[in-house]
C-alpha positions in Angstrom: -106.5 -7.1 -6.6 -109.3 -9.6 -7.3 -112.3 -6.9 -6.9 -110.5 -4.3 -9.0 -109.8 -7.6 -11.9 -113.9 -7.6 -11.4 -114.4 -4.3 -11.9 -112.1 -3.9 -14.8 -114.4 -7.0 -16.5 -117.1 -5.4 -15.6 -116.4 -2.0 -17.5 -115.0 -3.9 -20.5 -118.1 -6.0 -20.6 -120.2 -2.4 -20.7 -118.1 -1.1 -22.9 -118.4 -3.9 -25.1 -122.1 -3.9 -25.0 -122.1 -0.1 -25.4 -120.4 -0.9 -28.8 -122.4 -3.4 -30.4 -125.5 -1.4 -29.6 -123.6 1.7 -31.4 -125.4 3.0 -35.1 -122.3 3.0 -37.8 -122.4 6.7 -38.0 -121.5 7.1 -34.4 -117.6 6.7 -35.2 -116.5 9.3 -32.5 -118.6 7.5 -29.9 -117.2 4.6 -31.4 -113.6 5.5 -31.4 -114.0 6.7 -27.4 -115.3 3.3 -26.8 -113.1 1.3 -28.1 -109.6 3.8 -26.8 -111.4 2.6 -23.2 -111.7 -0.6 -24.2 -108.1 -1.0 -24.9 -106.7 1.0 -21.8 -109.1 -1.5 -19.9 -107.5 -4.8 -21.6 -103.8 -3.1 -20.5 -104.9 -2.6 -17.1 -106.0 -6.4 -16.7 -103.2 -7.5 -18.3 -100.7 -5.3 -16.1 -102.9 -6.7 -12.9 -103.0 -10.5 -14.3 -99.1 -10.3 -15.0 -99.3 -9.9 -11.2 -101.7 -12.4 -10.4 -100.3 -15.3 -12.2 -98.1 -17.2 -10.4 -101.0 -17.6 -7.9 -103.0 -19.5 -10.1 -103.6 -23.4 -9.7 -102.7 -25.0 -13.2 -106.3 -25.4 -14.2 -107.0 -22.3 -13.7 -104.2 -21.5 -16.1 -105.6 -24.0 -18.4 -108.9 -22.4 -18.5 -107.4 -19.0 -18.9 -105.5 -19.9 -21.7 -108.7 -21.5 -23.2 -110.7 -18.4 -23.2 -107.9 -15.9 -24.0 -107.3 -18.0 -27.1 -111.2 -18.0 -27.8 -111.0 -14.4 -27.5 -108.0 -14.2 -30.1 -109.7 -16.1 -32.9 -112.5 -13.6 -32.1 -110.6 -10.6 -32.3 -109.1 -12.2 -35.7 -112.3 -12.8 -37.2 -113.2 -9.3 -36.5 -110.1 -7.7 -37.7 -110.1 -9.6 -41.0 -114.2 -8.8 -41.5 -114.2 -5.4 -40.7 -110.1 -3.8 -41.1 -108.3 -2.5 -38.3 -110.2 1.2 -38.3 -113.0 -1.0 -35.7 -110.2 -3.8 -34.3 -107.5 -2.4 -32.8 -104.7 -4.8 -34.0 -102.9 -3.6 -30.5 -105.9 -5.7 -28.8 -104.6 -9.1 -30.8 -101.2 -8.4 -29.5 -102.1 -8.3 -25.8 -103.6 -11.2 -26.3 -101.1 -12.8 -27.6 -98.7 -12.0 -25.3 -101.0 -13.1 -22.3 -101.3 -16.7 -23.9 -96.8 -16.6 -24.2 -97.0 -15.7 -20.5 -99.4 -18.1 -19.4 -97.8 -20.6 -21.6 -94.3 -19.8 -20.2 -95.8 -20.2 -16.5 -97.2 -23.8 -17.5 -93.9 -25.4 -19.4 -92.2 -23.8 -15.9 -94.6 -26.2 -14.3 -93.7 -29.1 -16.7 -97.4 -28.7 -18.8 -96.4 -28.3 -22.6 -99.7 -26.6 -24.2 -99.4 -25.9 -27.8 
């Protein structure tokens, strides 16, 4: 589970590259990229669902750190550029990664805001 969580990163990190390094008038490239990008972030979301439980509490608290680093990212992006390059679907699996991780840690007694 842990070496296809890797690989998974490791595509979504190409494919993010891939993207930045995209002219603006390559929208269909563009529009390939980022439907992979979003299966990908479903894929590690429906394997880290799995994975949770097994997670020490820091680990947890780091996850939650970076997912919700990754959020305001996604935000800025969405409110710079419109949804047409942000898929607003990508905020919302984020979001519901930090409920579950958040869920996991007040079932451990750790309130997190």
């Amino acid at each position: 589970m842990v070496g296809e969580m890797s690989s998974i990163l490791r595509e979504l990190e190409q494919v993010q590259d891939r993207l930045s390094s995209l002219t603006s008038d390559a929208r269909a490239e563009k529009h390939a990229l980022m439907t992979r990008q979003d299966e990908l972030r479903t894929r590690a979301a429906r394997l880290a669902e799995d994975v949770d439980d097994g997670y020490s509490t820091p680990e947890l608290l780091a996850q939650l750190a970076g997912l919700r680093r990754r959020r305001d990212v996604l935000n800025r992006q969405l409110r710079a550029t419109g949804p047409r390059t942000v898929p607003a679907s990508g905020v919302s699996q984020v979001e519901e990664r930090i409920k579950k991780i958040r869920a996991l840690l007040a079932d451990r007694g750790i309130r997190v805001r």
